[in-house]
Backbone as CSV, one residue per row, in Angstrom:
resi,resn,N_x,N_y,N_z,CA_x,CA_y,CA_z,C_x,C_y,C_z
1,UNK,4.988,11.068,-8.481,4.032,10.107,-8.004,4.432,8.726,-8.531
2,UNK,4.560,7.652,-7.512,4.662,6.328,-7.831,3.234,5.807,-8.690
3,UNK,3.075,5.155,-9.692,1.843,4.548,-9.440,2.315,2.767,-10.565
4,UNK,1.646,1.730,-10.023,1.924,0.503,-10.325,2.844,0.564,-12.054
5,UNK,1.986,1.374,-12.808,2.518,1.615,-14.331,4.082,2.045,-14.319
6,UNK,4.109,2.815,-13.454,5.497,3.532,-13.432,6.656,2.182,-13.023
7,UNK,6.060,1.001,-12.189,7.269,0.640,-11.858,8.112,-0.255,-12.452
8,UNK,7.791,-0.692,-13.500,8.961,-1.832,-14.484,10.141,-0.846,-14.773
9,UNK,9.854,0.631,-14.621,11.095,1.318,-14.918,11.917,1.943,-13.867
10,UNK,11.436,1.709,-13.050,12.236,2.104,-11.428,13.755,1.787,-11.168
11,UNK,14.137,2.497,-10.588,15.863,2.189,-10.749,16.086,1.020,-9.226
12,UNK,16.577,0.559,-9.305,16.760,-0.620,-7.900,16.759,-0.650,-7.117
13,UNK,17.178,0.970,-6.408,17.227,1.622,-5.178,15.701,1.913,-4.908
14,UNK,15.047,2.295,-5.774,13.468,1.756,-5.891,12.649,1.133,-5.563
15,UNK,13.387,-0.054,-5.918,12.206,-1.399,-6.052,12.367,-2.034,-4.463
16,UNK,12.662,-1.607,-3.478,12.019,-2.005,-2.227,11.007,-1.158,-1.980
17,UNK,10.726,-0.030,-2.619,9.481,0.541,-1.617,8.368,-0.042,-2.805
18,UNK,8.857,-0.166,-4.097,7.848,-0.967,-5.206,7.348,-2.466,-4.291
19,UNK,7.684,-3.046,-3.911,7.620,-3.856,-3.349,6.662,-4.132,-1.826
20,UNK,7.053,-2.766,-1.351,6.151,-2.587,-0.172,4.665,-1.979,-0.617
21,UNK,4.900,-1.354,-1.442,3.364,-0.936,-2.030,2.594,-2.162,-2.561
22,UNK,3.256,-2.768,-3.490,2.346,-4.106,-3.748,1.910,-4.916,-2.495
23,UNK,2.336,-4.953,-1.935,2.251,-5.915,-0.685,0.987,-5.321,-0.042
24,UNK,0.875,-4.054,0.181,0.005,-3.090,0.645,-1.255,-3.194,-0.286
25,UNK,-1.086,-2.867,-1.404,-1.824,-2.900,-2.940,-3.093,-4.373,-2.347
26,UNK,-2.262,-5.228,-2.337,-2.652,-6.950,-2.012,-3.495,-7.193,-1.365
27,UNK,-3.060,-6.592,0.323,-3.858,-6.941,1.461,-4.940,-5.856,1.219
28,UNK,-4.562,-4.921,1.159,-5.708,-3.822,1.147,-7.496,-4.355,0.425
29,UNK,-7.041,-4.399,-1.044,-8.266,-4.688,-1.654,-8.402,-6.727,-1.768
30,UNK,-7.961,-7.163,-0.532,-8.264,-8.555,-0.287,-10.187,-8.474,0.104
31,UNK,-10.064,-7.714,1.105,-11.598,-7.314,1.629,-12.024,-6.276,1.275
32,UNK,-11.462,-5.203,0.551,-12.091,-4.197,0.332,-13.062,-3.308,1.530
33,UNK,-12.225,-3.030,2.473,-12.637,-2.682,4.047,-12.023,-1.472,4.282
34,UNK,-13.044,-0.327,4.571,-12.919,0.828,4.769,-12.484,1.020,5.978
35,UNK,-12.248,-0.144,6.657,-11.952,0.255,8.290,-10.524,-0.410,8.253
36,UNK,-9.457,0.463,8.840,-8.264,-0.257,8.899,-7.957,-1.086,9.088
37,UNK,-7.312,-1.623,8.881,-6.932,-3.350,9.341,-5.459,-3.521,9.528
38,UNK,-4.644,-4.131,10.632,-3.137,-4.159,10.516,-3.025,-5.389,9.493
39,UNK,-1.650,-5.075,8.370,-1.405,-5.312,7.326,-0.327,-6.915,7.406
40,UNK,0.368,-6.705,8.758,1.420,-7.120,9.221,2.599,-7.359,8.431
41,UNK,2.679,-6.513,7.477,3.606,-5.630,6.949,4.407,-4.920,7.792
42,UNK,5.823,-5.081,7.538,6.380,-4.214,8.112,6.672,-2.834,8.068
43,UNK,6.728,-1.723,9.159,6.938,-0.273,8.686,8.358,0.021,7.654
44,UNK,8.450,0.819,7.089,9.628,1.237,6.001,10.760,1.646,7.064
45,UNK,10.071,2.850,7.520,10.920,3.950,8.873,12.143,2.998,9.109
46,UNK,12.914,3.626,9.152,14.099,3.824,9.967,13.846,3.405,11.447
47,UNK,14.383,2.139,11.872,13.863,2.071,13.099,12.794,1.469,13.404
48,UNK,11.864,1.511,13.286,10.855,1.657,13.212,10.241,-0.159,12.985
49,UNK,9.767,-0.479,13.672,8.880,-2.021,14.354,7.726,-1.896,13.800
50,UNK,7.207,-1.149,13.627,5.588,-1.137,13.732,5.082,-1.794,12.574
51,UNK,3.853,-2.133,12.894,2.734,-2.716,11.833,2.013,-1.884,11.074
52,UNK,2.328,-1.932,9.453,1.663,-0.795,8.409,0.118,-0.993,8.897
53,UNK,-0.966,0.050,9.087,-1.985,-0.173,8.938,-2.940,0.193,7.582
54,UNK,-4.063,-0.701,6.978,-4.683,-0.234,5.192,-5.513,-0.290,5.122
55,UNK,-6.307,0.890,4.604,-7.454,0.370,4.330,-7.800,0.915,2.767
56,UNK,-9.136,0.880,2.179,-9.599,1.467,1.062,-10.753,2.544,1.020
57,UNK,-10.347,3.700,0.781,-11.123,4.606,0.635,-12.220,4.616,-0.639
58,UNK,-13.506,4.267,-0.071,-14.304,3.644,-1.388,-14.402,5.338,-1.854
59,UNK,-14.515,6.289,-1.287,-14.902,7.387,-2.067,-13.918,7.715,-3.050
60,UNK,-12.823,7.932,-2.811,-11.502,8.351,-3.389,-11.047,7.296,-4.046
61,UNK,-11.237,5.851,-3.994,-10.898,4.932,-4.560,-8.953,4.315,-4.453
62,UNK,-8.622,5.380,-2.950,-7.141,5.318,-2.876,-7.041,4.457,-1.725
63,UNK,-6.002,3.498,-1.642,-5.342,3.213,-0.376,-4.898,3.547,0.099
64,UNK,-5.039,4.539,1.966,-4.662,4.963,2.757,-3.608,3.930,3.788
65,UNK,-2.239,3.802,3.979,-1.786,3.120,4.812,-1.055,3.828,5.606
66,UNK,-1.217,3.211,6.832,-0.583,4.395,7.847,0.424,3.394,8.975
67,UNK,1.445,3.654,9.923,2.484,3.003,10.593,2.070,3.596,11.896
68,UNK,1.126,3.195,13.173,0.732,3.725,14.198,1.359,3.825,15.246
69,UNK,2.761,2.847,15.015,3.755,3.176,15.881,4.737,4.802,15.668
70,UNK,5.527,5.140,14.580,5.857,6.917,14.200,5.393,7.087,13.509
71,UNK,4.191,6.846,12.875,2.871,7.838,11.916,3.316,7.907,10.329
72,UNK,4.818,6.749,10.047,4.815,7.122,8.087,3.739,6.511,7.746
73,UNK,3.231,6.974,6.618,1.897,7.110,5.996,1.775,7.391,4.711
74,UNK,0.803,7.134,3.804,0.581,7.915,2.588,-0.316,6.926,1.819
75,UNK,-0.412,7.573,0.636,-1.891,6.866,-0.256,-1.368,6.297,-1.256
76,UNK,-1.915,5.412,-1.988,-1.631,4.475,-2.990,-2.803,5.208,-3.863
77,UNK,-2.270,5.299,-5.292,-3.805,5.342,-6.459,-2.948,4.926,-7.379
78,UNK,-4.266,5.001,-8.631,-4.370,4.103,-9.686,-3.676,2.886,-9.777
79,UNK,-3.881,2.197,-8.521,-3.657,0.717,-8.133,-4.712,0.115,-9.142
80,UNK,-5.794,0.244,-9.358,-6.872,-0.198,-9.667,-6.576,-1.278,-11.256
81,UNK,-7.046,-2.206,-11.109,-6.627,-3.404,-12.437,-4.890,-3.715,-12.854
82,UNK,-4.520,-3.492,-11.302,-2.887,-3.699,-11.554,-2.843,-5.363,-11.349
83,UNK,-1.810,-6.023,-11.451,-1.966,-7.655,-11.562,-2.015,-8.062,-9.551
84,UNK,-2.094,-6.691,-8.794,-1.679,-7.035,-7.302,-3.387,-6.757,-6.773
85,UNK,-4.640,-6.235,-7.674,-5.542,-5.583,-7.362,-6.339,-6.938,-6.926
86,UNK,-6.911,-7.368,-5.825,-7.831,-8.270,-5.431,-9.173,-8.060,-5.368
87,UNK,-9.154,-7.075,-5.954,-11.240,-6.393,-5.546,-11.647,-7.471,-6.714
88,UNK,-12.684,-7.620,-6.022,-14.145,-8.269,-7.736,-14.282,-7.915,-8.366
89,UNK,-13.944,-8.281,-9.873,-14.600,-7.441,-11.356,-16.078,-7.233,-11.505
């Protein structure tokens, strides 16, 4: 599991998807909006054009982002009080 703590030690080949998660991390808890929102982030995929979509799961407290053009996807946690976290104290 990636999580924000882990990444000052990431090897380099790494630190682009470190990079795409913060970015994600960012927009996500800008509004703190349970309803998706396109990120306009770009997808990771191979190929792949599409616009990451993010939102925040207030129950789970995880960021769900998903690519609605070929469906890569997955959750972000213990984002929470990382220096990328925008929610209100």
């Amino acid at each position: 599991m990636t999580t924000p703590a882990n990444w000052p030690r990431c090897p380099p080949e790494a630190r682009s998807l470190a990079s795409f998660l913060v970015l994600i991390i960012d927009n996500a808890t800008e509004g703190c909006s349970e309803v998706s929102r396109d990120t306009e982030i770009r997808c990771r995929a191979e190929g792949c054009k599409g616009s990451v979509l993010a939102r925040l799961d207030l129950e789970t407290g995880e960021i769900v982002w998903e690519c609605p053009v070929c469906g890569h996807h997955g959750l972000i946690r213990n984002w929470q009080k990382a220096k990328w976290d925008r929610t209100e104290p």
